[in-house]
C-alpha positions, -999 to 999 in steps of 0.1 A, spaced: -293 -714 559 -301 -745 579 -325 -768 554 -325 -767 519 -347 -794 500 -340 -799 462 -364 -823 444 -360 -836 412 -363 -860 385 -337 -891 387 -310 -892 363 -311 -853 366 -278 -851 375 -251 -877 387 -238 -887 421 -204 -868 420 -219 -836 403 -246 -835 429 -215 -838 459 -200 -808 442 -233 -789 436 -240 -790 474 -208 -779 486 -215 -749 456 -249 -743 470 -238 -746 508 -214 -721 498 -240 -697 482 -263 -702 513 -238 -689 538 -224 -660 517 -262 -648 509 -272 -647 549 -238 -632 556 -227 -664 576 -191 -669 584 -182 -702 563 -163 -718 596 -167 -754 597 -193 -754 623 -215 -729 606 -211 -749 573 -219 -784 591 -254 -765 601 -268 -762 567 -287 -791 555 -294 -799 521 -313 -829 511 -321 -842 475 -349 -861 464 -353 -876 434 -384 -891 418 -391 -910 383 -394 -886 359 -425 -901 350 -438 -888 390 -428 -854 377 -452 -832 359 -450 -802 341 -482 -785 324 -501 -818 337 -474 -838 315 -451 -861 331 -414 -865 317 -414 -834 297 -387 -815 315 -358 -821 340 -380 -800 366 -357 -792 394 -376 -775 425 -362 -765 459 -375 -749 492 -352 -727 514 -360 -725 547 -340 -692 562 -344 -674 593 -362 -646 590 -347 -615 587 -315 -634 573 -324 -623 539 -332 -591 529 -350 -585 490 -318 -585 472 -301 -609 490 -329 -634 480 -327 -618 445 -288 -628 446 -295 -664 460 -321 -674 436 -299 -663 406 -266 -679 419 -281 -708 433 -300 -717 397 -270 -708 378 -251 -734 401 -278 -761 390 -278 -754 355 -240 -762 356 -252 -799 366 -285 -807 355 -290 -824 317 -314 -806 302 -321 -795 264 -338 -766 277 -325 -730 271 -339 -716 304 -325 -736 333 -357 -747 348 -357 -744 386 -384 -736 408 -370 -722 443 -391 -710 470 -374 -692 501 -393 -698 532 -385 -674 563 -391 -689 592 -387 -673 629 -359 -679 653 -384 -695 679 -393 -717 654 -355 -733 647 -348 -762 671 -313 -783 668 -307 -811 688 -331 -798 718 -322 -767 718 -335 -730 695 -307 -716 676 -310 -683 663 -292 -666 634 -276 -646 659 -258 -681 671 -249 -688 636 -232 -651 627 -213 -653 659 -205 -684 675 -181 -692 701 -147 -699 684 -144 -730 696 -174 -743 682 -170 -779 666 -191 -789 633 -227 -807 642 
């Protein structure tokens, strides 16, 4: 699961709890495309986090009404099967609501799960394929 992107408002949750909610979310990531969690295969999933002022965040056409938090998942295809991405969505927002402030009863995440093809992944110069990622060499040191 190379390249997650989380967005959301600032203040949503704090520096340390969003260290521990990657490491959480890296973890989920792996275990959903049925990655060994070696520490080269864990230094190839990217997650960034973006936050923006809650009054750039709009819900209903509102800004500031909710602690919005949306993220895109970019897998390779065929990584995922149905309930797999059934699994990630529900761990990976249950992860969040551990973290986020909000006074909302339903942990509101967004998540969209994009599955891209293997010709389509480059890193450093080169394609990588999930192939590369479920077996690599054993030597392999972390990106």
């Amino acid at each position: 699961m190379p390249l997650i992107y989380i967005n959301l408002p600032e203040n949503t949750i704090s520096s340390g709890e969003r260290d521990a909610l990657a490491e959480e979310i890296t973890t989920i990531a792996l275990d959903s495309e049925h990655l060994p969690s070696t520490p080269f295969v864990r230094s190839t999933t990217w997650i960034y986090f973006k936050e923006y002022p809650s009054t750039h965040v709009y819900n209903g056409g509102k800004s500031g009404k909710t602690s919005i938090v949306s993220l895109e998942i970019n897998a390779f295809e065929g990584g995922l099967n149905d309930e797999d991405k059934a699994s990630l969505i529900s761990r990976v927002t249950n992860a969040i609501g551990k973290y986020i402030n909000s006074s909302s009863e339903v942990i509101p995440v967004y998540i969209i799960i994009r599955d891209v093809k293997d010709n389509n992944w480059g890193v450093f110069g080169d394609r990588i394929t999930l192939d590369d990622l479920r077996n690599p060499p054993s030597n392999a040191q972390p990106v």
